[in-house]
N, C-alpha and C positions, 0 to 999 in steps of 0.2 A: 149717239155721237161717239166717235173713237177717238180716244185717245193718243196721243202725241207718244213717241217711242222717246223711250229714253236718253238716248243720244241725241236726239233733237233740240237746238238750240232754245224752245218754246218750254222742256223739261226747266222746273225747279227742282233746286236739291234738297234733297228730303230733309227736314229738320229732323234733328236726332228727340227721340222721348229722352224724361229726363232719368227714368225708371226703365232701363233696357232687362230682359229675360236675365242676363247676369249678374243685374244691380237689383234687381228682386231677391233674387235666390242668396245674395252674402246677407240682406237684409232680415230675410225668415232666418237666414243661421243663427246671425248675429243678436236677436231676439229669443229666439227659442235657448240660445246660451244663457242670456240673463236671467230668462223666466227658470233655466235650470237652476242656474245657482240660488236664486231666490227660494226654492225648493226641495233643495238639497237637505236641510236639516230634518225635514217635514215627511220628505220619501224616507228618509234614512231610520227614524221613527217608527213610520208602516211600516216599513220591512221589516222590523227588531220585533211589530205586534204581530205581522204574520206568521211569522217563524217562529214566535210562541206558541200562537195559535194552532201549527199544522205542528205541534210533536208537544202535546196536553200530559200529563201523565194520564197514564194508564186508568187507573182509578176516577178521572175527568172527563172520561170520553163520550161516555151519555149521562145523563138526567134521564133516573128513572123517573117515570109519571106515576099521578093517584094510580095503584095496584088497584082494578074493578074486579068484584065476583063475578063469574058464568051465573044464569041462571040455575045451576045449579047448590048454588053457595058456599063452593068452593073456586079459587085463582082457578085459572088455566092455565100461567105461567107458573115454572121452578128457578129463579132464579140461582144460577151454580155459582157457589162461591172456588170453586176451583175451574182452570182453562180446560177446552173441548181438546181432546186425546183420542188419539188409535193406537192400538198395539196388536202386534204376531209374539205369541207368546209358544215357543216347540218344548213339549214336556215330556223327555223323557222318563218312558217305565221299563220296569224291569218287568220276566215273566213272572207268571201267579206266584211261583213258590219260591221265591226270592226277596228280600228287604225292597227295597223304595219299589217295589210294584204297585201304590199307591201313594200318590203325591196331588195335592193341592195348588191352587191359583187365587188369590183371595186377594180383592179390590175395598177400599176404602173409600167407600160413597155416602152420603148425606139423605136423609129421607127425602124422596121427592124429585128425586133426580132421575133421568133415565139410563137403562142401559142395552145397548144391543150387540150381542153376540152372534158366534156362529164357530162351530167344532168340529173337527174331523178326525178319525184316528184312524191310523196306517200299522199295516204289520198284524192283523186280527180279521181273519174272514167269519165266522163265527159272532153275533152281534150279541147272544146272550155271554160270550165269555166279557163282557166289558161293564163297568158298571161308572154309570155320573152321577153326582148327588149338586144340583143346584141349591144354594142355598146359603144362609145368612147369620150372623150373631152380632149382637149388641158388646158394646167394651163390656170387659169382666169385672163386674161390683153386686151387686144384693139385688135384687132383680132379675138376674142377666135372664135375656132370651135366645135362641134358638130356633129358626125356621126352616125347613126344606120346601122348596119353592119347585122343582122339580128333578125327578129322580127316575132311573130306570134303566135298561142296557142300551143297547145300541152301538151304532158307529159313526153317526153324525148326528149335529143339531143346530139348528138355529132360532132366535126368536130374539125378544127385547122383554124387559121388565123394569118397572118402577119401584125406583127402592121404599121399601115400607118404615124404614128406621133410621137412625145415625148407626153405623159399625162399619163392620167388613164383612162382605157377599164375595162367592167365586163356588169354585167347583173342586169337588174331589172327583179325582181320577183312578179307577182302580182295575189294574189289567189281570184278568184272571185265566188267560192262555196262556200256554204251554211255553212260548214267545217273548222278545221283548217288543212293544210296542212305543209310537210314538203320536202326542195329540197335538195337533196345532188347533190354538185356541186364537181369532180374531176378534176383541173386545173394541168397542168404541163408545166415549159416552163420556161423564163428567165426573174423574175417580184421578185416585192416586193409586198404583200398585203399591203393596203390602210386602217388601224383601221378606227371604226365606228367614235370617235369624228374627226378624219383627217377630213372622207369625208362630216361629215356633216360641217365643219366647209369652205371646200372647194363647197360644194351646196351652203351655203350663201352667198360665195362670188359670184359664179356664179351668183342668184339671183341677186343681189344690182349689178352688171355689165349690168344685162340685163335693170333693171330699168333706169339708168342715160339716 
């Protein structure tokens, strides 16, 4: 059956809804307004715990777990009490028969920690004129120790080792050409560098300890 045109005398006119598309849509504003302010206090809240939550102190940001032994009855884990660090360390030497043609680099790491290295030295073709002495000492009191971890000539090296003690570990550099030479030393790992007057001030004490 077809319907009647609208123009046709037979057309009724359309009742109006009493909820038109426009009278909806002030209605959800006019609601969702209220439910805001009623929630205002309550968001305002979350939000003062989230923004606590996302900037914890430092010291708060994990929860360590029960620490389990490896089968072998030692952690697997070291946890570092000092932050994860790189460094480009350029040492200049003098030649062999000159003052500061030996000079050191010495890191202050915790037993247990790791370190990886890696060295190069420029200015020396000749690999027996250069000498590294990897290696370690404990602070200077009654006891003290002393380790050489590895030593020999060359002109490059790299590798990683674990520290065996609390002190200060690094390398003497000692340029025995003719030359001055220059070492670029890249450390990374869980240390604090050792300033120059620190450690000279820390070799004298060693000295006058070895004396008594």
């Amino acid at each position: 059956m077809n319907q009647p045109a609208l123009d046709t005398p037979t057309s009724r006119p359309r009742r109006p809804w009493p909820w038109t598309l426009a009278g909806f849509a002030a209605g959800a504003a006019l609601t969702a307004a209220v439910f805001a302010l009623a929630r205002a206090p309550a968001d305002a809240g979350a939000a003062d715990a989230r923004a606590a939550v996302a900037t914890p102190d430092a010291q708060e940001r994990f929860v360590p777990p029960l620490d389990r032994q490896a089968d072998t009855g030692t952690l697997p884990i070291a946890v570092a009490q000092v932050p994860f660090r790189s460094d480009t360390f350029h040492i200049a030497l003098a030649s062999g028969d000159e003052a500061g043609h030996e000079l050191e680099q010495k890191l202050r790491a915790a037993a247990g920690t790791a370190l990886g290295y890696s060295w190069s030295v420029s200015g020396i073709d000749n690999p027996e004129e250069f000498y590294v002495d990897l290696h370690g000492h404990a602070p200077p009191a009654p006891g003290y120790r002393e380790d050489s971890f590895r030593q020999g000539g060359g002109l490059a090296d790299s590798g990683s080792f674990v520290v065996p003690f609390d002190g200060i570990h690094g390398w003497l550099f000692k340029n025995d050409s003719a030359g001055p030479a220059v070492v670029t030393l890249q450390v990374s790992g869980f240390y604090t560098p050792v300033p120059a007057e620190e450690l000279a001030a820390i070799e004298a004490s060693i000295e006058a300890l070895a004396a008594q």
